[in-house]
Structure formats: structure tokens, C-alpha cells
C-alpha positions, 0 to 999 in steps of 0.5 A: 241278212248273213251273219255278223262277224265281230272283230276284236278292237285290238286286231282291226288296230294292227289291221289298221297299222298294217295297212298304214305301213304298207302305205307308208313303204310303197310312198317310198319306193315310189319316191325312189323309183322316181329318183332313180328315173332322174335324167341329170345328177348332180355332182353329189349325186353323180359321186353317189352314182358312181362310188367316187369322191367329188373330186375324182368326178370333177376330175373327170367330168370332161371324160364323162360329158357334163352340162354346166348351167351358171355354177351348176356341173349336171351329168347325165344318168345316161353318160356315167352309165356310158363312162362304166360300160366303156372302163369294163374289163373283163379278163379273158 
């Protein structure tokens, strides 16, 4: 058998927190990654998404594209991103 190598208590702790806290922040990314994943948003977060308060969005959903379900106004991620490219100006 090789040699043994003794680690001290208090560095294999911060070992331990390390390791627990890359954890921890890959758990969010990955939470966030698949937020940003979504298909349909909310108003809330479609107002999110774009800067604008709810009432510009409801405003303009019918430019936008939406789909209502009972009380429910969802827009696609897909739509508001069409919305921006087609508000693009660019000055010569």
C-alpha cells in the first residue's frame, strides 16, 4: 500500500462547501435554462421578456399573436421574438 495522505478537517469542510455550492448554482442555471426553454409566457412574463408594462402588452397582443385559454392570454416566445426583429430599425 502507498502512502497516506491526511487532510485537515477544516480544509476537506470548505471541500465539502465547495462542492455543495457548485451544486447549488448548477441546480439554478439549469432551472433557468429551462425557464428560458418555455414555449408560452404569461403576460407577466411576456412583459418581462419584452421591457414593457402589462398594459402596453395587452395593448398590443393582437399585434403580437396570442392565445387565450378561459382567462388565460399566453404568448408565444417565438411571437415576441418575431414582434422584435420586425420593430428592428437600423439607420443607414
Amino acid at each position: 500500500m502507498g502512502p497516506v495522505t491526511i487532510i485537515e478537517t477544516e480544509l476537506l469542510d470548505k471541500i465539502f462547501a465547495s462542492v455543495a455550492n457548485l451544486d447549488s448554482k448548477v441546480t439554478e442555471l439549469y432551472s433557468e435554462l429551462k425557464e428560458s426553454k418555455k414555449q408560452f409566457l404569461s403576460v407577466a412574463e411576456a412583459c418581462e421578456y419584452l421591457g414593457k408594462a402589462s398594459t402596453w402588452v395587452y395593448q398590443n397582443k393582437a399585434k403580437i399573436g396570442f392565445s387565450k385559454i378561459g382567462n388565460d392570454i399566453l404568448f408565444k416566445r417565438s411571437d415576441l421574438d418575431d414582434y422584435i426583429e420586425q420593430s428592428y430599425y437600423k439607420r443607414a
